[in-house]
N, C-alpha and C positions, 0 to 999 in steps of 0.2 A: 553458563559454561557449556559449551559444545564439546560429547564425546566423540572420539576419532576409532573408529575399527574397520579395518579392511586387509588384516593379514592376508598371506595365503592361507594360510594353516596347514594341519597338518592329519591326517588321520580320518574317524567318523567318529560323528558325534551322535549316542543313540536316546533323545531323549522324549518318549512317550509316557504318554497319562497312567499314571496308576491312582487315580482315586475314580470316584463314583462314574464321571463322563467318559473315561477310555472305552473307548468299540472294540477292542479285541479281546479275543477267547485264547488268541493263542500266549502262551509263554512268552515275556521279552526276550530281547539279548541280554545276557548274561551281564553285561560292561553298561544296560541303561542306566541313566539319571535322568531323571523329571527334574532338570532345572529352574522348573519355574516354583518346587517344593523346597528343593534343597539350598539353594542359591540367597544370601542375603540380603546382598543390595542389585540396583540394576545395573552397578559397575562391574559387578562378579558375572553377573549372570550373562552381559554384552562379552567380556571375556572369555566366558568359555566357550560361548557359540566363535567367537573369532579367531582362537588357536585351533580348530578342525578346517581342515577340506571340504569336507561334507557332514551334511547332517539330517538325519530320521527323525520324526517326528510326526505326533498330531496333536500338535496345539498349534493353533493358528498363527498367533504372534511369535513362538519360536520359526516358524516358516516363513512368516515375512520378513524376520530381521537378518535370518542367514541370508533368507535371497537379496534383500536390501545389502550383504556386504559381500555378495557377490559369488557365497557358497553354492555347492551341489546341493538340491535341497531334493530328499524322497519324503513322498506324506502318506499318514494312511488316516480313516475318519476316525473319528471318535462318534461318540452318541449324539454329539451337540454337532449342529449345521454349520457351524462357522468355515472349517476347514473343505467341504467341498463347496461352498458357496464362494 
């Protein structure tokens, strides 16, 4: 079965790393969720990237699936290489 997501959406979406691999020192936003923590299947978790406009982030694969459905996608590193490689 083939999932279908390519809302517009609506809003931002702020979802950076809070375990061991996040690169930042500074404080989140206040509204983040690590959807790849919180989120239980990958029917949840393709939905919530698809009801935003845009979406923050440094996890790699949340940065490719928004830009794969067509979102504003802003990244920042984490400690791991994947997201500026």
């Amino acid at each position: 079965m083939r999932m279908h997501h390519s809302s517009a959406g609506a809003g931002e979406l702020n979802a950076f790393r809070r375990d061991g691999e996040a690169g930042h020192d500074a404080s989140l936003p206040a509204d983040n969720e690590d959807i790849s923590e919180s989120r239980e299947s990958l029917e949840d978790w393709l939905r919530e990237v698809d009801r935003h406009a845009s979406v923050n982030t440094d996890r790699a694969h949340v940065m490719i699936a928004a830009a794969h459905m067509g979102k504003r996608v802003r990244y920042a590193d984490s400690s791991y290489f994947k997201v500026r490689a």
